[in-house]
BAVODO-383872 format. One record per atom (N, C-alpha, C): residue in one letter; atom name; y negated, x, z. Coordinates in Angstrom, 1 decimal, decimal comma. Example, Ala and Ser with C-alpha at 12.3 -4.5 7.8 and 13.67 -1.06 7.14 Angstrom:
% BAVODO-383872
<r resn="A" name="N" north="5,7" east="13,2" up="7,8"/>
<r resn="A" name="CA" north="4,5" east="12,3" up="7,8"/>
<r resn="A" name="C" north="3,3" east="13,2" up="7,8"/>
<r resn="S" name="N" north="2,2" east="12,8" up="7,1"/>
<r resn="S" name="CA" north="1,1" east="13,7" up="7,1"/>
<r resn="S" name="C" north="0,0" east="12,9" up="7,9"/>
This chain:
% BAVODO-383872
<r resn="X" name="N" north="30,0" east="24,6" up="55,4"/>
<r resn="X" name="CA" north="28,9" east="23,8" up="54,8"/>
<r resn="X" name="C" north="28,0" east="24,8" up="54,0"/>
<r resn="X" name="N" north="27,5" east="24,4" up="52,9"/>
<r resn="X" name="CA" north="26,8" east="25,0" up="52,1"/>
<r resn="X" name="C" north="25,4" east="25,0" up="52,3"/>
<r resn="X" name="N" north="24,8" east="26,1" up="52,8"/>
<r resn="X" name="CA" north="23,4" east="26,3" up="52,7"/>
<r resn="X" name="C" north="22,5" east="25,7" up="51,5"/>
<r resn="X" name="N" north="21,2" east="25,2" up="52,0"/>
<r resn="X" name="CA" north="20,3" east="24,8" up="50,7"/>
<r resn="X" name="C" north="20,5" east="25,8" up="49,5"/>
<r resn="X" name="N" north="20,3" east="27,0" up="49,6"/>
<r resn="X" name="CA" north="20,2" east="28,2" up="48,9"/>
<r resn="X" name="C" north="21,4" east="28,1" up="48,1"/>
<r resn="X" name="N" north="22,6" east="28,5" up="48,8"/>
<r resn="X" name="CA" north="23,8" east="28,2" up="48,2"/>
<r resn="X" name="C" north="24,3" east="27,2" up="47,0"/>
<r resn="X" name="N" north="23,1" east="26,0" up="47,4"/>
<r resn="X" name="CA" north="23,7" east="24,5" up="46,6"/>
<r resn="X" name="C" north="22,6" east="24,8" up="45,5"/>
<r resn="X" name="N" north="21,7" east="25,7" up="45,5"/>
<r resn="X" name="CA" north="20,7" east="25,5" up="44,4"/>
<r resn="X" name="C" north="21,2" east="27,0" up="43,9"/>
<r resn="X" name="N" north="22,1" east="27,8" up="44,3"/>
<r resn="X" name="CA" north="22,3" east="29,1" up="43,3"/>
<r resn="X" name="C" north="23,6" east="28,4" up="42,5"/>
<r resn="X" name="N" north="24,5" east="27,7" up="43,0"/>
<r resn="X" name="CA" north="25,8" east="26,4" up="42,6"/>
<r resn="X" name="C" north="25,5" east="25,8" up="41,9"/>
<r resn="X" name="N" north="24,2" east="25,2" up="41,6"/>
<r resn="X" name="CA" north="23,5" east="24,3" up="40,8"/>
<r resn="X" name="C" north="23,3" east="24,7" up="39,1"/>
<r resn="X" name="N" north="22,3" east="26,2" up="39,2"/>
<r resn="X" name="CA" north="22,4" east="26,9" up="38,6"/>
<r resn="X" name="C" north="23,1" east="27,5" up="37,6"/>
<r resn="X" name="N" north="24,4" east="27,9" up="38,7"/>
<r resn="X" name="CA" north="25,4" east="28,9" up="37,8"/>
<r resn="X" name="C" north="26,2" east="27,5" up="37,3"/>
<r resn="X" name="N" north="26,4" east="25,8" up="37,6"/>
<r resn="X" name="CA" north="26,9" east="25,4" up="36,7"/>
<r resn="X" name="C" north="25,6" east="25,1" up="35,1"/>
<r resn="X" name="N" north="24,4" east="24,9" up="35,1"/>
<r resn="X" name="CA" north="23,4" east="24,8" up="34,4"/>
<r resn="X" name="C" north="23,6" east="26,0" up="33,6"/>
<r resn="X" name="N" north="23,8" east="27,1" up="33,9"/>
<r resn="X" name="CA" north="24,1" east="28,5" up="33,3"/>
<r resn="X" name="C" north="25,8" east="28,5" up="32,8"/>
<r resn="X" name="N" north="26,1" east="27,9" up="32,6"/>
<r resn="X" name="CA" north="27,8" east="27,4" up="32,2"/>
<r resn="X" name="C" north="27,3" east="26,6" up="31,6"/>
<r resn="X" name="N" north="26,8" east="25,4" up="31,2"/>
<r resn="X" name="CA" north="26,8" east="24,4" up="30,0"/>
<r resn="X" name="C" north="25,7" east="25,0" up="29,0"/>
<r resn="X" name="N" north="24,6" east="25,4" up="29,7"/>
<r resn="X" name="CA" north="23,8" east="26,1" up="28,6"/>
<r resn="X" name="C" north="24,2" east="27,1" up="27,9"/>
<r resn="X" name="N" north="25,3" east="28,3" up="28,6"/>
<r resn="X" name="CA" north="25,7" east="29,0" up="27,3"/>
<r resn="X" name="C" north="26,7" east="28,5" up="26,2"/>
<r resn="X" name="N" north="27,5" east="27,4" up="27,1"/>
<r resn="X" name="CA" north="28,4" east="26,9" up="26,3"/>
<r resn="X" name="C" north="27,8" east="26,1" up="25,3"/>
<r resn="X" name="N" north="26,8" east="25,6" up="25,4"/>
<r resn="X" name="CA" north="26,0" east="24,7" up="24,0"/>
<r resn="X" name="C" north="25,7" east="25,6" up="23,4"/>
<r resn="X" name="N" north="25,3" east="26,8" up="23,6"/>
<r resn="X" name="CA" north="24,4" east="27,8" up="22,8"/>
<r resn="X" name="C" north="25,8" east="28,3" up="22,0"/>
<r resn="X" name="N" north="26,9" east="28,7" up="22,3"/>
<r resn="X" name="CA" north="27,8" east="29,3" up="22,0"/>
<r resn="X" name="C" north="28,4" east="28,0" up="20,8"/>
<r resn="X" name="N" north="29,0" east="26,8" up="20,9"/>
<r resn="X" name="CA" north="28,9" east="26,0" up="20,2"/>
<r resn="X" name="C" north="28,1" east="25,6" up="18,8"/>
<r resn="X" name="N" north="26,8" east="26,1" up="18,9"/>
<r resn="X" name="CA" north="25,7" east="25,8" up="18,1"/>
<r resn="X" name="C" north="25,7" east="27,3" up="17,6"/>
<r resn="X" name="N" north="26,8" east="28,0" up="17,7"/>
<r resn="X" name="CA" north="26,7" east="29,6" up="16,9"/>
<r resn="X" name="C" north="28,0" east="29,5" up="16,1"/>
<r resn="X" name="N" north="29,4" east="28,6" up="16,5"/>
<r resn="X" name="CA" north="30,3" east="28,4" up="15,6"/>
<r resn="X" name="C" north="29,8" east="27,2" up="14,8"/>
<r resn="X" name="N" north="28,8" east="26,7" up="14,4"/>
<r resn="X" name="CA" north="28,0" east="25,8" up="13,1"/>
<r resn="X" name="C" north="28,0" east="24,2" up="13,9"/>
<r resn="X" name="N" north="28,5" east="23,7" up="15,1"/>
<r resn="X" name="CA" north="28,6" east="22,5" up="15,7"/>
<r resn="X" name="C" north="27,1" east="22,2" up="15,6"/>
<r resn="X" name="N" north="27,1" east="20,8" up="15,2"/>
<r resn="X" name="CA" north="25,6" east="20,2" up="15,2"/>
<r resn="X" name="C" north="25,5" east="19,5" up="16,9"/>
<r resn="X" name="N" north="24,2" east="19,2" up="17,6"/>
<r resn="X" name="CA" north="23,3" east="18,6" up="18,4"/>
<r resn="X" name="C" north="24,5" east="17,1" up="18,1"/>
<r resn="X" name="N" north="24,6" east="16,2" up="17,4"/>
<r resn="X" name="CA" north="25,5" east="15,5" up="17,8"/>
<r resn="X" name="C" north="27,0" east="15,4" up="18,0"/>
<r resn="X" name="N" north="27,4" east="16,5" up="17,5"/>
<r resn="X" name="CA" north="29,0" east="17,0" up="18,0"/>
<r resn="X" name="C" north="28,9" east="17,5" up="19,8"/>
<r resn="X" name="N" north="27,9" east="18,4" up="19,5"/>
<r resn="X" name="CA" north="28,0" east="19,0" up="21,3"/>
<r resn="X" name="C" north="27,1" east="17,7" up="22,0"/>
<r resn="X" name="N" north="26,4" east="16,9" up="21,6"/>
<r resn="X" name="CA" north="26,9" east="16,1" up="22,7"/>
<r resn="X" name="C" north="28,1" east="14,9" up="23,0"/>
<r resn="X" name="N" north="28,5" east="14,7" up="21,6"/>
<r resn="X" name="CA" north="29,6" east="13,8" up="21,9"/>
<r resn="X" name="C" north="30,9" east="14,8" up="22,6"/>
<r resn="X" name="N" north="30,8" east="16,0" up="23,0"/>
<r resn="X" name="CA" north="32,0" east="16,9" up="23,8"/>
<r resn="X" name="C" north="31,3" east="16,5" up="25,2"/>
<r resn="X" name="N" north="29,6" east="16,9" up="25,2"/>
<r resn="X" name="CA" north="29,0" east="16,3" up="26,5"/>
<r resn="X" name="C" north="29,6" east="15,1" up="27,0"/>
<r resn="X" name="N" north="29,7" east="14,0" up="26,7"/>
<r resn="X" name="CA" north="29,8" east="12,9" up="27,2"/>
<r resn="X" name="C" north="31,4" east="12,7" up="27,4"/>
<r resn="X" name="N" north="32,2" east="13,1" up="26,6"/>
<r resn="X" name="CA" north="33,7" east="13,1" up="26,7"/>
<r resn="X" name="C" north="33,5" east="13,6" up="28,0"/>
<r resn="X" name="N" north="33,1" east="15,2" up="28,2"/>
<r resn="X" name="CA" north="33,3" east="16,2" up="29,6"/>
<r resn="X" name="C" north="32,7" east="15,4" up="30,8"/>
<r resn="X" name="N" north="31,3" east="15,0" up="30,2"/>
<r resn="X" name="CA" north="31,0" east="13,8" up="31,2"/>
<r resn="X" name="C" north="31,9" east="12,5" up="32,0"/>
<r resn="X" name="N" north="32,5" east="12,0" up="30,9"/>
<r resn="X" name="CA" north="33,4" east="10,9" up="31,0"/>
<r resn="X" name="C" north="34,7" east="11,3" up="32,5"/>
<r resn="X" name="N" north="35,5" east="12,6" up="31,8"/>
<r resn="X" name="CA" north="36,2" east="13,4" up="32,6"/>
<r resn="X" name="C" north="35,6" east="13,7" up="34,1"/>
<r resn="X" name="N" north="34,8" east="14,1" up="33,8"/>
<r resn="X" name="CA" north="34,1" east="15,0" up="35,6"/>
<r resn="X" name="C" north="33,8" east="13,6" up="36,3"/>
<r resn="X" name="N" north="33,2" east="12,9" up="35,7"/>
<r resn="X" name="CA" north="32,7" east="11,8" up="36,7"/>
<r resn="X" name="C" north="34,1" east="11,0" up="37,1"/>
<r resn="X" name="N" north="35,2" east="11,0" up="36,2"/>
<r resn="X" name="CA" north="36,0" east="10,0" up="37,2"/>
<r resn="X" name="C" north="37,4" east="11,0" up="37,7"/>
<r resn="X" name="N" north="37,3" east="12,6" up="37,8"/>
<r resn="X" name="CA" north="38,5" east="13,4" up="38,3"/>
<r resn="X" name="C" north="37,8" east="14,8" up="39,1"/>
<r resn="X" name="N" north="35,8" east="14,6" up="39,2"/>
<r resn="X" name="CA" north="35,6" east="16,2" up="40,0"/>
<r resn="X" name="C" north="35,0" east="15,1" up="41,3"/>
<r resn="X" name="N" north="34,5" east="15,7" up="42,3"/>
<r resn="X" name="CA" north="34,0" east="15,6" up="42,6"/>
<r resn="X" name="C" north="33,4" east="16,8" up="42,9"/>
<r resn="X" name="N" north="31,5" east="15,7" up="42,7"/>
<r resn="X" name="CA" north="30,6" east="16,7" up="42,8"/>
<r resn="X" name="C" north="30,1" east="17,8" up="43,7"/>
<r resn="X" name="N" north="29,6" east="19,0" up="43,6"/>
<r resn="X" name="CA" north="30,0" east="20,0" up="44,7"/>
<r resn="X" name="C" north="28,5" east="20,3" up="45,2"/>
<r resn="X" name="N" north="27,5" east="19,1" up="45,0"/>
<r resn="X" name="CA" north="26,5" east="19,6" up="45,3"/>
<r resn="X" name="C" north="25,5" east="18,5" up="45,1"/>
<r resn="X" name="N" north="24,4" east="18,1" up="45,9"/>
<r resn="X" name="CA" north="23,4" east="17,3" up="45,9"/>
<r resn="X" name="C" north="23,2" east="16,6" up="44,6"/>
<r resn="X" name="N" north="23,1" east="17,9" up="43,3"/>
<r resn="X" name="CA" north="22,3" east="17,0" up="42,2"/>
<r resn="X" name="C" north="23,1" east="17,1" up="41,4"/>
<r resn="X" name="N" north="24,4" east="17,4" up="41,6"/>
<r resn="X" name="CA" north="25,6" east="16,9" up="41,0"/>
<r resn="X" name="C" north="26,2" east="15,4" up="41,3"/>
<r resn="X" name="N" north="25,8" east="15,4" up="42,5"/>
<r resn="X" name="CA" north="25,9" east="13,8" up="43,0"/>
<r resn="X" name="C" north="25,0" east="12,9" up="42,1"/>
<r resn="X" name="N" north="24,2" east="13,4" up="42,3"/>
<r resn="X" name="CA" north="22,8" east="12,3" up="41,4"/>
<r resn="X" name="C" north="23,2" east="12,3" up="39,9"/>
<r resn="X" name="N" north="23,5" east="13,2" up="39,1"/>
<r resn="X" name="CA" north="24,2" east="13,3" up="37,9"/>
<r resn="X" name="C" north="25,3" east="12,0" up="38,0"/>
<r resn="X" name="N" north="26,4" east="12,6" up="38,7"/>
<r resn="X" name="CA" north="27,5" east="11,4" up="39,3"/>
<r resn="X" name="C" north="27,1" east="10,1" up="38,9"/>
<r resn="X" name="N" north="26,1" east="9,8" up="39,7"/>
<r resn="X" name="CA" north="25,5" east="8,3" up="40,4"/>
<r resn="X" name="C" north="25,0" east="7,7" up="39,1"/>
<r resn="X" name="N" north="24,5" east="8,4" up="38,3"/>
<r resn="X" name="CA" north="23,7" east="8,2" up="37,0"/>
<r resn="X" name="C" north="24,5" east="7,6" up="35,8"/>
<r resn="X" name="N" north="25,3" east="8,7" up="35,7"/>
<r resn="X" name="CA" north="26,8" east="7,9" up="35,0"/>
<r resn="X" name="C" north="27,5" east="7,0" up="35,1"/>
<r resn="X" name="N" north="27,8" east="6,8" up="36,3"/>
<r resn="X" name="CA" north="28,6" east="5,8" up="36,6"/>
<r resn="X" name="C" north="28,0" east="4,4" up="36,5"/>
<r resn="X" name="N" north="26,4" east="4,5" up="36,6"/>
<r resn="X" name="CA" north="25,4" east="3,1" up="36,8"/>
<r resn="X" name="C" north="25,1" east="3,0" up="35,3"/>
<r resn="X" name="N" north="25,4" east="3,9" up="34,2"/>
<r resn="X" name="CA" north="25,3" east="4,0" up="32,8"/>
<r resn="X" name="C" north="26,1" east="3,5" up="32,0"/>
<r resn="X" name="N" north="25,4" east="2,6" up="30,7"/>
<r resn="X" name="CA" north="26,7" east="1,9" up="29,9"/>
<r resn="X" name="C" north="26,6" east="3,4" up="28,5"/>
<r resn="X" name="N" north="27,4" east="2,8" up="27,6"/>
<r resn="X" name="CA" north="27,8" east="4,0" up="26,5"/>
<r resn="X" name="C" north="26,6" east="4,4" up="25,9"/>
<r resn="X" name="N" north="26,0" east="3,9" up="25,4"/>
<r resn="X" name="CA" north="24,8" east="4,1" up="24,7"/>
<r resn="X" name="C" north="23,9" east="5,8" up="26,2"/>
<r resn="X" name="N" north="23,8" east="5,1" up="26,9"/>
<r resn="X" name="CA" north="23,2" east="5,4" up="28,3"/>
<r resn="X" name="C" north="23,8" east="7,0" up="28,4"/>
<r resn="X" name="N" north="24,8" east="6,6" up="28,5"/>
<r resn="X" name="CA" north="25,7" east="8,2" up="29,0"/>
<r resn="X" name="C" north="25,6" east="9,3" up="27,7"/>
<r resn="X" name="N" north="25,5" east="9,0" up="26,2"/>
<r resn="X" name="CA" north="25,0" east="9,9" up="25,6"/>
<r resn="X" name="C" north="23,9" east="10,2" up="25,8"/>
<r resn="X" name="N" north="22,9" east="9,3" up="26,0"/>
<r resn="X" name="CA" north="21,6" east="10,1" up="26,4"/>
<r resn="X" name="C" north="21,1" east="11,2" up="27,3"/>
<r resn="X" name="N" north="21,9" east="10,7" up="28,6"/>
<r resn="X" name="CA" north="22,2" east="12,0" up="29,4"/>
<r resn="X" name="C" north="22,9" east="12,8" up="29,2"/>
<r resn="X" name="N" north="24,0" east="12,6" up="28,3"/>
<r resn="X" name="CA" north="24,5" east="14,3" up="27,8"/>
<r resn="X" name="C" north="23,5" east="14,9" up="27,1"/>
<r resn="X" name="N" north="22,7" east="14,5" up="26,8"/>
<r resn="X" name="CA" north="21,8" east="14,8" up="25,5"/>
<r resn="X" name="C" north="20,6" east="15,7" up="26,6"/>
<r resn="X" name="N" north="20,5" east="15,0" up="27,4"/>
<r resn="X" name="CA" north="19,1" east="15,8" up="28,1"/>
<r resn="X" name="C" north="19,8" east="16,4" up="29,3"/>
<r resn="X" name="N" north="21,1" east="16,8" up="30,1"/>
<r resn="X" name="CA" north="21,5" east="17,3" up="30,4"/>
<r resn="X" name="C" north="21,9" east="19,3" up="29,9"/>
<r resn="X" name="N" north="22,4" east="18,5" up="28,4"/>
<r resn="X" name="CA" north="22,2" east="19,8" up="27,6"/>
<r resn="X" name="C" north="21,2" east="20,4" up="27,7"/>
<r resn="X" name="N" north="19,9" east="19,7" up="26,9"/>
<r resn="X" name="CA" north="18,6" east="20,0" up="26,9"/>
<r resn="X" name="C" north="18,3" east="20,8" up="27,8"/>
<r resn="X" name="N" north="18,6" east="20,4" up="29,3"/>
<r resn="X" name="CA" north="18,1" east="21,1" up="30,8"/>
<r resn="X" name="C" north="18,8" east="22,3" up="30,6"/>
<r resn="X" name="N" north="19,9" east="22,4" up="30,4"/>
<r resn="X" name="CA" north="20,6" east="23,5" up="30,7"/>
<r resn="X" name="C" north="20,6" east="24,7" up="29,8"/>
<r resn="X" name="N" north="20,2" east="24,4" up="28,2"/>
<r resn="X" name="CA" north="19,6" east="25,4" up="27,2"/>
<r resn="X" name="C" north="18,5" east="26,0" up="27,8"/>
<r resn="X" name="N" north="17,4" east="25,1" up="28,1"/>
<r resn="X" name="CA" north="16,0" east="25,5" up="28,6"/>
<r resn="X" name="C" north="16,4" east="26,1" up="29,7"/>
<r resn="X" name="N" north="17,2" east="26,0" up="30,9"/>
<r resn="X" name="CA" north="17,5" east="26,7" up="32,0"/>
<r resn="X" name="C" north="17,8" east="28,5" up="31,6"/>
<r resn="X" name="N" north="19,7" east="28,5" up="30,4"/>
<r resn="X" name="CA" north="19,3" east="29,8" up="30,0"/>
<r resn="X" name="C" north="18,2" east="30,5" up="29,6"/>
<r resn="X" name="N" north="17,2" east="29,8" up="28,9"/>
<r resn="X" name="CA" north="16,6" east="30,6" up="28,1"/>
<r resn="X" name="C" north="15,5" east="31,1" up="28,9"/>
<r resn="X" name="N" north="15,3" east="30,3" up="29,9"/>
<r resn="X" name="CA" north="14,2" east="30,6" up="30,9"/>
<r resn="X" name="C" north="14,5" east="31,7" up="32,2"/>
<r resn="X" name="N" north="15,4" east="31,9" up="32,2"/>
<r resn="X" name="CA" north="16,2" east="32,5" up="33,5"/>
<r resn="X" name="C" north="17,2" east="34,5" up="33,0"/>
């Protein structure tokens, strides 16, 4: 079982995975609406083949699945958002 610490350094290093990967996307000329329509595809994927490996990966989870189309780009959109701001802060 995974320690609190554990699930929030997990948390993290995936936040630190999508944020470089947007940042790295947005360096080969991809616009804010390309990386999130790959967001919500990846989204689409994980929520119905991962399961989640951690508390606020669940809640992510939960969020999507209660989400119609419109809905689920929006959280790819501020999911990105979190995880840019996460690298750039960290």
């Amino acid at each position: 079982m995974e320690s609190n610490m554990d699930t929030v350094q997990s948390f993290h290093k995936w936040q630190d995975f999508l944020g470089k990967g947007a940042a790295f996307l947005e360096k080969l000329g991809l616009s804010d609406d390309n990386i999130a329509g790959l967001a919500k595809g990846m989204g689409d994927f994980l929520a119905s083949s991962v399961d989640p490996e951690n508390p606020q990966q669940r809640v992510l989870k939960d969020l999507w699945d209660s989400a119609d189309n419109e809905e689920k780009h929006i959280l790819a959109r501020l999911v990105l958002r979190m995880s840019k701001h996460h690298v750039k802060h960290h």
